[in-house]
C-alpha positions in Angstrom: 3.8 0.7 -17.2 2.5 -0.5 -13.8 5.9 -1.7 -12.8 7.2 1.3 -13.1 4.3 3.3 -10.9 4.8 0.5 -8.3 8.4 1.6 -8.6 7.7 5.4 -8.5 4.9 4.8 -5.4 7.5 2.9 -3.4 10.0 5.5 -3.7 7.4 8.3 -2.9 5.4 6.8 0.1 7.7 7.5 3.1 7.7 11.5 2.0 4.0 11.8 0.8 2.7 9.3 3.4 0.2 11.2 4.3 -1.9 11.2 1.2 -4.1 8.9 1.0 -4.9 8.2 -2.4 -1.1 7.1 -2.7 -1.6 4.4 -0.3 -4.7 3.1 -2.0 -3.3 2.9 -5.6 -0.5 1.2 -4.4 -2.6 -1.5 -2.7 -4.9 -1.5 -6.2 -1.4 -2.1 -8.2 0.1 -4.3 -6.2 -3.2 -6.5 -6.0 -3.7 -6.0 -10.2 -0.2 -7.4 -10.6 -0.3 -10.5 -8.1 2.7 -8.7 -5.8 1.6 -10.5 -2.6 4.5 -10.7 -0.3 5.0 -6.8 -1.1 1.3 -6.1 -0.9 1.8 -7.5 2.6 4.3 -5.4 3.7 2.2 -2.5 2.3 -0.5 -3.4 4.4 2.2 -3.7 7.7 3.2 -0.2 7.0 0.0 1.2 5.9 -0.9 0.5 9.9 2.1 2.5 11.1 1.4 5.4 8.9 0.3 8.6 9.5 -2.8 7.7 8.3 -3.8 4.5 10.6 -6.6 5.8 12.2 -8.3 6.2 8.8 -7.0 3.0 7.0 -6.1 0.7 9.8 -8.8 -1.7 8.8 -8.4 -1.0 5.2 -4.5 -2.5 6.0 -6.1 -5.4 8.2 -7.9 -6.5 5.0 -5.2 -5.9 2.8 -3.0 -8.3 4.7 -5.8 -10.8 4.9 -6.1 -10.6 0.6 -2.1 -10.9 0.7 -2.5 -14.3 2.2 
């Protein structure tokens, strides 16, 4: 069942990219299912989203956990 809401989130992120909570259970699903090179791409675009100035760091730490 998670695949398929990492599937739905990934598909839904570039419209609804500005809500917030999208963003963060992607990162918690991605991280629960050991996706690693996609939660690092996550956190690239989490930084160029329309909600950097909030989550910027949250993205720098995401990247570092990807690692």
């Amino acid at each position: 069942m998670q695949e398929y809401a990492v599937s739905f989130l990934d598909r839904n992120l570039n419209e609804f990219g500005f809500i917030r909570d999208l963003w963060l259970q992607q990162a918690a699903l991605l991280r629960q299912l050991k996706r690693w090179e996609e939660l690092r791409q996550l956190s690239i675009m989490l930084r160029a989203s329309p909600l950097r100035s909030e989550l910027s760091g949250y993205g720098w730490f995401l990247e570092a956990v990807a690692y």
